[in-house]
Every structure is written in structure tokens, then in C-alpha cells.
C-alpha positions as CSV (number, residue, x, y, z in Angstrom):
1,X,-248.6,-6.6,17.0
2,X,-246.6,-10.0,17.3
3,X,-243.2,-10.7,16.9
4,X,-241.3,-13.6,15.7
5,X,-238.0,-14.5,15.5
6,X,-237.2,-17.4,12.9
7,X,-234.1,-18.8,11.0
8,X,-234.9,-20.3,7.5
9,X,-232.7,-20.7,4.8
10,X,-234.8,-18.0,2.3
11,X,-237.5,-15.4,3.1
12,X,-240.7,-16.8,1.3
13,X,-240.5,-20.1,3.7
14,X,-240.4,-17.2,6.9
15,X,-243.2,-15.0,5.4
16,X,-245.5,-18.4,5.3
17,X,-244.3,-19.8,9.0
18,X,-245.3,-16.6,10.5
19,X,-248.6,-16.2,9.3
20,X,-249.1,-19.9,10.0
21,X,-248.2,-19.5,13.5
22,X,-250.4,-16.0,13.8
23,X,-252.9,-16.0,17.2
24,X,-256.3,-16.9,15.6
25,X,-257.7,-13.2,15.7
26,X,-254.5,-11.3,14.6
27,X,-254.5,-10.1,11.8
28,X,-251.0,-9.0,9.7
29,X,-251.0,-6.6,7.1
30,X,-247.5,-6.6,6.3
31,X,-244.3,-8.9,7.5
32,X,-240.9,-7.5,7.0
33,X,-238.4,-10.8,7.4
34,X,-234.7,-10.2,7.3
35,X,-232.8,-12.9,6.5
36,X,-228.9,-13.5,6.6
37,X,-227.9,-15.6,3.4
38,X,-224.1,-16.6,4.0
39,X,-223.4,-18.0,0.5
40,X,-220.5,-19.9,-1.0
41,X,-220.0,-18.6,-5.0
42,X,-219.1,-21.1,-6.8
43,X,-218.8,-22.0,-10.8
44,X,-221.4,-24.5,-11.6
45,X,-220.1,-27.7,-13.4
46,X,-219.6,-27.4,-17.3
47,X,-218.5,-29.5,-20.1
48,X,-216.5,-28.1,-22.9
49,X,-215.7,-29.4,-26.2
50,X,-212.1,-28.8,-27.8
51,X,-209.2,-30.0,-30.2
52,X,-208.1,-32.2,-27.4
53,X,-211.2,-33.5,-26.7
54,X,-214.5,-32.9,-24.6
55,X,-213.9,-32.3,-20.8
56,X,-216.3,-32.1,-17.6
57,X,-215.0,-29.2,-15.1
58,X,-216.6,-29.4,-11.5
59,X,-218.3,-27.3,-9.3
60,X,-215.3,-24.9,-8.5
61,X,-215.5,-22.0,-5.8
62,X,-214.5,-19.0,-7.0
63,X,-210.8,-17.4,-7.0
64,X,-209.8,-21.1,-7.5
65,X,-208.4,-23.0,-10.5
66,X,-209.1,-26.7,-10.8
67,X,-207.2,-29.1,-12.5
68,X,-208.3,-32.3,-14.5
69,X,-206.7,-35.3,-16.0
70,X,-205.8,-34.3,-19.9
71,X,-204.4,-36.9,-22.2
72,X,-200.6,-37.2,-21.1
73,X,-201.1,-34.5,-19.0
74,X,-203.3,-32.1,-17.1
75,X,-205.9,-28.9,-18.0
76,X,-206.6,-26.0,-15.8
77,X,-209.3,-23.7,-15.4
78,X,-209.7,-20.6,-13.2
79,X,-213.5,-19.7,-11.8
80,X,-213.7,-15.8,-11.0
81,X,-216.2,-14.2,-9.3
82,X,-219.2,-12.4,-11.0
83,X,-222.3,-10.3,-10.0
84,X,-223.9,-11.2,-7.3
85,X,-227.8,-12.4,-7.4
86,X,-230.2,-10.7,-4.9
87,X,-232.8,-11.8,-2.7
88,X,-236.0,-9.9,-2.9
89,X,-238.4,-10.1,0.4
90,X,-242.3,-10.4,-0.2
91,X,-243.9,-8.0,1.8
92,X,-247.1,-9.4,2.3
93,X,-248.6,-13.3,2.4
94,X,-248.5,-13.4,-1.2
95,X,-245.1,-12.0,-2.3
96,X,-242.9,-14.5,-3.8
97,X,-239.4,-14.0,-4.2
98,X,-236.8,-15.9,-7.2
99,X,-233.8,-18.2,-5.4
100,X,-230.6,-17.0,-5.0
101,X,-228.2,-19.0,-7.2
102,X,-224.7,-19.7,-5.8
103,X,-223.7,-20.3,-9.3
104,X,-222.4,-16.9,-10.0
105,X,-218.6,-17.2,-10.6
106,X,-217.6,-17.2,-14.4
107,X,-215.3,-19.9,-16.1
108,X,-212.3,-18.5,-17.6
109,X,-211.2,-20.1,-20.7
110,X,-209.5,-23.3,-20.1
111,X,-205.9,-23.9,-20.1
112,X,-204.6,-27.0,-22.6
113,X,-201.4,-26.0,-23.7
114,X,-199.7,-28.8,-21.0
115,X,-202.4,-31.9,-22.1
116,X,-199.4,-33.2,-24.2
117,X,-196.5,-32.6,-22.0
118,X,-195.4,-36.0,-21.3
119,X,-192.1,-34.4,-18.8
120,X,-194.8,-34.8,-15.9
121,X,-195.0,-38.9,-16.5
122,X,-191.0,-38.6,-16.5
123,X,-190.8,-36.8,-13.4
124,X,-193.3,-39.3,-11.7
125,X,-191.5,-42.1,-13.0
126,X,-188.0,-40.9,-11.8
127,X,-189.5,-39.7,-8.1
128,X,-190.4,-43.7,-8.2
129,X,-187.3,-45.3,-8.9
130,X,-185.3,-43.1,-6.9
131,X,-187.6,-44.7,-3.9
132,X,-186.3,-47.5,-2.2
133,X,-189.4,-50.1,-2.3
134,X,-189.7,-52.5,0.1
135,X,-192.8,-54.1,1.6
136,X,-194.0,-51.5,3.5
137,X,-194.4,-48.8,0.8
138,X,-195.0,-51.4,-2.3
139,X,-198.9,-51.1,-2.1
140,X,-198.3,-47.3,-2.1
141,X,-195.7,-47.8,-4.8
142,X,-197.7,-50.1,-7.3
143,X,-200.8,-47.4,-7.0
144,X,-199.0,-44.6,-7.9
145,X,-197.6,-46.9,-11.0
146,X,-201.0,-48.2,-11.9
147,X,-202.4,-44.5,-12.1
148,X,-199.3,-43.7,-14.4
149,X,-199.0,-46.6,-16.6
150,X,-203.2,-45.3,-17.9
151,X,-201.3,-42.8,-19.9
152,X,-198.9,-45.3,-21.2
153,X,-200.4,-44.6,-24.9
154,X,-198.1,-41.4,-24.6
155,X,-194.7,-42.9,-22.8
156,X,-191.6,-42.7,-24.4
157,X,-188.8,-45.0,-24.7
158,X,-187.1,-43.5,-21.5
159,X,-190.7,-44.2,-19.4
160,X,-190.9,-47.5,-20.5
161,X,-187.3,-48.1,-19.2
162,X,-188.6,-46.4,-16.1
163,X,-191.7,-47.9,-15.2
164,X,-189.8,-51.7,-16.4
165,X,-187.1,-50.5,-13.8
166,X,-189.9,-50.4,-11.2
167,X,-191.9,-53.6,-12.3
168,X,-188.2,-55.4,-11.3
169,X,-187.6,-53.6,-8.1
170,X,-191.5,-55.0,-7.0
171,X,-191.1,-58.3,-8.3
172,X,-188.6,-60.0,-5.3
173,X,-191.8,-58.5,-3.1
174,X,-194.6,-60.2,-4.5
175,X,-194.4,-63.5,-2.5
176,X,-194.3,-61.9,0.9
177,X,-197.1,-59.5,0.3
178,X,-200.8,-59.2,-0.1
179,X,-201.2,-61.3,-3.7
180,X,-204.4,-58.2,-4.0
181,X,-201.4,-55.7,-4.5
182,X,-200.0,-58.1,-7.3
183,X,-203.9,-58.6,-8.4
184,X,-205.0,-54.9,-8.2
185,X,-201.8,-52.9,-8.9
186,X,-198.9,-54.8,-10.3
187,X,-200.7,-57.1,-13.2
188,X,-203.4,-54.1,-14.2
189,X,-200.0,-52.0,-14.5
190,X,-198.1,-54.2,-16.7
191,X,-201.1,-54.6,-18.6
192,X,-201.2,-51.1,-19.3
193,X,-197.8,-50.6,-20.3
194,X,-197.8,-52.9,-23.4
195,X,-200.5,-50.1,-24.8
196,X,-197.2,-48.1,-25.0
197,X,-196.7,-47.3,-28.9
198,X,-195.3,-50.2,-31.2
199,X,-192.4,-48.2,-32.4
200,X,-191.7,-47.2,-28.6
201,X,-191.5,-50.6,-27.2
202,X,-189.1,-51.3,-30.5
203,X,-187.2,-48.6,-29.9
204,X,-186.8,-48.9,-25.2
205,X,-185.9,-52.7,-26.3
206,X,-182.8,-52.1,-29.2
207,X,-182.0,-49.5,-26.6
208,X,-182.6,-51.2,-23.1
209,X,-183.5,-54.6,-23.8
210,X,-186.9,-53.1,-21.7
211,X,-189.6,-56.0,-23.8
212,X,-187.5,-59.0,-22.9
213,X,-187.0,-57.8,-19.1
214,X,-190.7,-57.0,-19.3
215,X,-191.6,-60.4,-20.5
216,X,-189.5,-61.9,-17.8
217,X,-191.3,-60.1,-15.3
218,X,-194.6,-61.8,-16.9
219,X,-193.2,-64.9,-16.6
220,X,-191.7,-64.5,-13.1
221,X,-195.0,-63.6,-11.8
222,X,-197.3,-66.8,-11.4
223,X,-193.8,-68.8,-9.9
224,X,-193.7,-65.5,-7.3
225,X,-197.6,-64.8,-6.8
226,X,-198.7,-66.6,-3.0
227,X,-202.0,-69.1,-4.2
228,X,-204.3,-68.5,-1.6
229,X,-206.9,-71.0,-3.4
230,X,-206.1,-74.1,-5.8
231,X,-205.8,-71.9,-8.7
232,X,-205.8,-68.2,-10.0
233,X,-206.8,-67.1,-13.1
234,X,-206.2,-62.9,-14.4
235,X,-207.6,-61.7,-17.2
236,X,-207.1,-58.5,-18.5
237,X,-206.9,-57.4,-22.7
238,X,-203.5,-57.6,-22.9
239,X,-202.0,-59.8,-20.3
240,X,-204.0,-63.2,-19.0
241,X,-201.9,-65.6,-16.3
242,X,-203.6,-68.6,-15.1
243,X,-201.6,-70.2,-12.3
244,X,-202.6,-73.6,-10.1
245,X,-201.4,-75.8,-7.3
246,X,-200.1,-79.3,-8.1
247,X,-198.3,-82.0,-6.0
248,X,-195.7,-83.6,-7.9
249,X,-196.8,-87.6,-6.7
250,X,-200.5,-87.0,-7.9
251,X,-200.8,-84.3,-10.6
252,X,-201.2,-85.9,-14.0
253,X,-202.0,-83.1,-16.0
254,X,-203.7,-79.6,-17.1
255,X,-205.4,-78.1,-19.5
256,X,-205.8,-74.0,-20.6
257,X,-208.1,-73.3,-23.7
258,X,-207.9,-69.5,-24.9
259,X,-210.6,-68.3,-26.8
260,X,-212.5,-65.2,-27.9
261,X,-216.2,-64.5,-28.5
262,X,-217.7,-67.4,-30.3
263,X,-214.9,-70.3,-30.6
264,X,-216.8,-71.7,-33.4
265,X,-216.9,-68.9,-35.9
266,X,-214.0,-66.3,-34.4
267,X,-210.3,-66.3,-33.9
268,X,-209.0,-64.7,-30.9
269,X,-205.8,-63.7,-32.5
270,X,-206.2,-62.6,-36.4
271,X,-203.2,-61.8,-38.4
272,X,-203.3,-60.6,-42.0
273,X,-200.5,-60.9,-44.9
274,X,-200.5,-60.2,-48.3
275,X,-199.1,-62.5,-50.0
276,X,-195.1,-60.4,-51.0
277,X,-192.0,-61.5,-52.1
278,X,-190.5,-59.3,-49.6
279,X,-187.6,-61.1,-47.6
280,X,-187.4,-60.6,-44.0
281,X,-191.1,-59.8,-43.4
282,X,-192.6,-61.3,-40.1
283,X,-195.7,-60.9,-37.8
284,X,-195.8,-61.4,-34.1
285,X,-198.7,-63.0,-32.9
286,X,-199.5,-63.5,-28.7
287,X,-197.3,-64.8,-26.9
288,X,-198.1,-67.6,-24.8
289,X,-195.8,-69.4,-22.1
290,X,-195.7,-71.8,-19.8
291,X,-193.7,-73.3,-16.9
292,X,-193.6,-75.9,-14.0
293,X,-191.7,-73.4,-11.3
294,X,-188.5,-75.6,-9.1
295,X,-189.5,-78.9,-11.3
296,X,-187.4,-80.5,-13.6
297,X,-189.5,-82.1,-16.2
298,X,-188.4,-84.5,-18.5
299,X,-189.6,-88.3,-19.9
300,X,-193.5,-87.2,-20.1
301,X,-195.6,-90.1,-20.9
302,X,-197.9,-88.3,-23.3
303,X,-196.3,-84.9,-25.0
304,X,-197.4,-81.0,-24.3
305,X,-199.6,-80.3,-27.3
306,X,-199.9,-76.5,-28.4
307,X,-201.9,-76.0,-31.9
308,X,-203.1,-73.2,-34.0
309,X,-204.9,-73.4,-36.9
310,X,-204.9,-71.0,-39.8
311,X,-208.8,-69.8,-40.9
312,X,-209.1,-68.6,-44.5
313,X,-210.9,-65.3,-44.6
314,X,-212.6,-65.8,-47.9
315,X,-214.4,-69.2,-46.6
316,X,-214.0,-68.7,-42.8
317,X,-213.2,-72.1,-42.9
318,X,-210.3,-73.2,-40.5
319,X,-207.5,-75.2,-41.7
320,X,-204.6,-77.0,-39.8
321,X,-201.8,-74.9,-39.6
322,X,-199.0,-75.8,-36.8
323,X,-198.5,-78.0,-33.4
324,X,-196.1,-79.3,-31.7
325,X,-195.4,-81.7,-28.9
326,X,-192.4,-82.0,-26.4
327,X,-191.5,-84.7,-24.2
328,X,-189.6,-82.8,-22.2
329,X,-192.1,-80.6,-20.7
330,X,-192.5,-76.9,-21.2
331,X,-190.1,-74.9,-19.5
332,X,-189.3,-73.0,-22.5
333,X,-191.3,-70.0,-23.4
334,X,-193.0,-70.3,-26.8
335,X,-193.6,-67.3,-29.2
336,X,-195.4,-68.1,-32.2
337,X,-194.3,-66.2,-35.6
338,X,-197.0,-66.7,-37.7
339,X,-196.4,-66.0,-41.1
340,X,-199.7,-66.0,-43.7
């Protein structure tokens, strides 16, 4: 007789370490192993597919709900228990036993209904601006604005007003902080609100004038930004700043080239007409600025050149449509109206 006291985390592994460690002579017809199993439930992870899309829910314990990111909003499941899954114990050296899954809860039916209920970007928004923000809570600040401007496919007028109103309150801060909280938070944010709806932006600036302050906050930026190296450069698919360091005795001129995929057979920018008799019909293209911050420009001995050519979709050919040069400099903002 021989007895052995063991801790494993299931009864086959047990049954096998005692007959391994058996006196060579002693012979066991039967082992009876108890084993204490303290086991977590859980739901396992799932994916479901719905109206609103397809959605991955994690491993959840039970008697919990769990909430996920949903459009504007948020979805909600609940994981409840269900029936327990036993352990058998072999009773001899060649019993075998199945695992005991901790994946017994059961996934209630997910919750939707709030996935379109834009009042939670409202609420954020309004938490924000009712903040003072200073430099000791902007990096906080521009996070929290950076994780809500992502849904900014779904703001309304009032939330681009909002998160504009923010944008301004950050913008005296930007010289006298880290330039990564303008880099990772602030720029990526701004970026993401133009993705706000065409008829939104239209309607926050006949309202609020929100576009133009938004613009100005663009422009501020690079004058505002510290340069830690000669030159910066952001790109991002709405929003691209390119910024350098000059000395007004020895700089004698710069040069930024946009362009997208292949230069030679693609147009970054590509704006389609009909040909109409309509009156008052125009198209916006990008909008592309530049400035020399403090300096007062004037007399230049060779112009600022901006061009854009015009490329005929029939024969892809490219065709000179518009440039212009100023003498005295470029402190104006320039928004090209394009019409085809």
C-alpha cells in the first residue's frame, strides 16, 4: 500500500505520476486521485454578424456584461452561467478522462439598440470643454479628443462646434508642450474631424463659422508647433503640414511637391464636371496654404509659383490649366476653385 499526495491541475496527469513514482515491486491495482478544480466560467470569445455590422465579443466571465465600441456608440452583451462540465477520474493506469472546459457560460443576445446614439459623443464633448485645459492636463485632454473625433463620420453640427471649441482652447499650448502631443493627438484629431459629413461641416459653418476657425487652427499650427529638427513633415489622408527652419540672412528658398501614387499617370486631386449651364455651380478642391510666420515679405526676386494642370479623362493627357506668381510672398492662404 503507498500513498501519495500530489497537486496537478487534472486527474489523468496524477494517475500517470503515481504509477511513475511506484517502488519497483509494488504493484497498484487501482488509484483513486481526488483533485480540487477551482474554475473560473467564462463565455468563450465569439463573433457575430448583424444589421449593424459583424462584431468580436471577448472572453467574458459569467454574470458580467461587456461592452464594445459600436459605430457612434456602444453594444452590450451579458454572459450567464450554464451547466457545469464534469471531471471523470480513471480508476486504473489506463483510464482517461475528457478536459474540463471553462467555457460554459452562455451569450445572451446582444444589445444594439444604442450603436447609433450619437448623445454619448455630445456628452463627452461637453465634459471636455467644460474642463479648463492647461499644460498639465492637455496630453490627457487631446487623447480623450483623438479617441472621439474616430467617430466623427457620425458628429453633428453641435459636435463639430464642440470639438472646434477644444482644438482652440489647445492651440495657445502647443509651443510650450511636448510637439509628440501635437504629433500624436492634436494633428491625427483634426484630421479626423474633416471626415465629419459634407452637409454637417456646411451646416456647423453657416451656423458657427466652425470650417473657417477650423482652418485657422491648421494654419496656426506649423507657426505654434516647437521644431525640434530642421524640418517636420505630417502626413495624414486628410490633413499634410510640412514645416522648416530658416534664417532670414541665408534662406533663399523652398520647395513642396504634392503628389499621389504615380506622378506621371495620376492626379492626386481629381474633380469631375459635367459640362451645365447651371449658374452658381462650383467645386472645392484641397486646400493648400502657406506662410513665413513674424516675416514681412515683400520685393521677392523671383515670384512664388503654385500650378495645377487640368488632365482630360478621355486621353489622360494633362493640359495647362492655372498658375500664378506673387512678388509679395505668400502670406495669403490660397484655395483653389476649380471649375471643369
Amino acid at each position: 500500500m503507498c500513498s501519495v499526495s500530489a497537486a496537478f491541475s487534472t486527474s489523468s496527469p496524477v494517475a500517470f505520476a503515481v504509477f511513475a513514482i511506484l517502488p519497483i515491486g509494488h504493484v497498484a491495482v487501482a488509484v483513486t486521485v481526488a483533485v480540487t478544480v477551482a474554475l473560473s466560467v467564462f463565455c468563450n470569445e465569439s463573433t457575430t454578424s448583424t444589421s449593424n455590422g459583424t462584431f468580436y465579443w471577448p472572453i467574458t466571465k459569467i454574470g458580467t456584461d461587456v461592452t464594445i465600441p459600436c459605430h457612434a456608440n456602444v453594444a452590450t452583451r451579458h454572459c450567464s452561467s450554464g451547466e457545469m462540465v464534469g471531471l471523470e477520474m480513471p480508476t486504473n493506469q489506463y483510464g482517461t478522462s475528457p478536459k474540463g472546459s471553462p467555457f460554459t457560460g452562455v451569450w445572451q443576445e446582444p444589445d444594439m439598440s444604442q450603436c447609433y446614439n450619437t448623445e454619448r459623443i455630445t456628452q463627452q464633448l461637453k465634459n471636455i470643454t467644460s474642463e479648463d485645459i492647461n499644460e498639465e492636463n492637455v496630453d490627457e485632454v487631446s487623447t480623450i479628443l483623438s479617441d472621439i473625433s474616430k467617430k466623427a463620420v457620425y458628429f453633428k453640427a453641435e459636435d463639430i462646434d464642440l470639438a472646434v471649441d477644444i482644438q482652440e482652447k489647445m492651440l495657445p499650448l502647443i509651443s510650450n508642450v511636448s510637439t509628440n502631443i501635437t504629433l500624436n493627438n492634436i494633428l491625427p484629431s483634426i484630421n479626423n474631424m474633416i471626415d465629419t459629413p459634407e452637409e454637417i461641416l456646411v451646416e456647423a459653418e453657416q451656423s458657427d463659422g466652425t470650417v473657417s476657425r477650423m482652418l485657422d487652427i491648421i494654419e496656426a499650427i506649423p507657426e505654434e508647433i516647437p521644431l525640434e529638427e530642421q524640418q517636420l513633415t505630417v502626413l495624414h489622408p486628410n490633413l499634410c503640414i510640412g514645416a522648416i527652419k530658416v534664417e532670414k540672412d541665408t534662406f533663399n528658398g523652398a520647395f513642396y511637391g504634392i503628389s499621389f501614387g504615380n506622378n506621371e499617370t495620376e492626379a492626386m486631386t481629381m474633380v469631375t464636371q459635367n459640362s451645365s449651364t447651371k449658374a452658381n455651380t462650383m467645386i472645392n478642391s484641397n486646400i493648400i496654404a502657406a506662410n513665413i510666420p513674424n516675416i514681412k515679405v515683400t520685393n521677392l526676386d523671383e515670384p512664388v509659383n503654385i500650378s495645377f494642370n487640368l488632365r482630360d479623362q478621355k486621353s489622360g493627357e494633362t493640359s495647362h490649366l492655372l498658375s500664378m506668381a506673387s512678388y509679395i510672398g505668400c502670406g495669403i492662404s490660397l484655395a483653389c476653385l476649380i471649375l471643369i
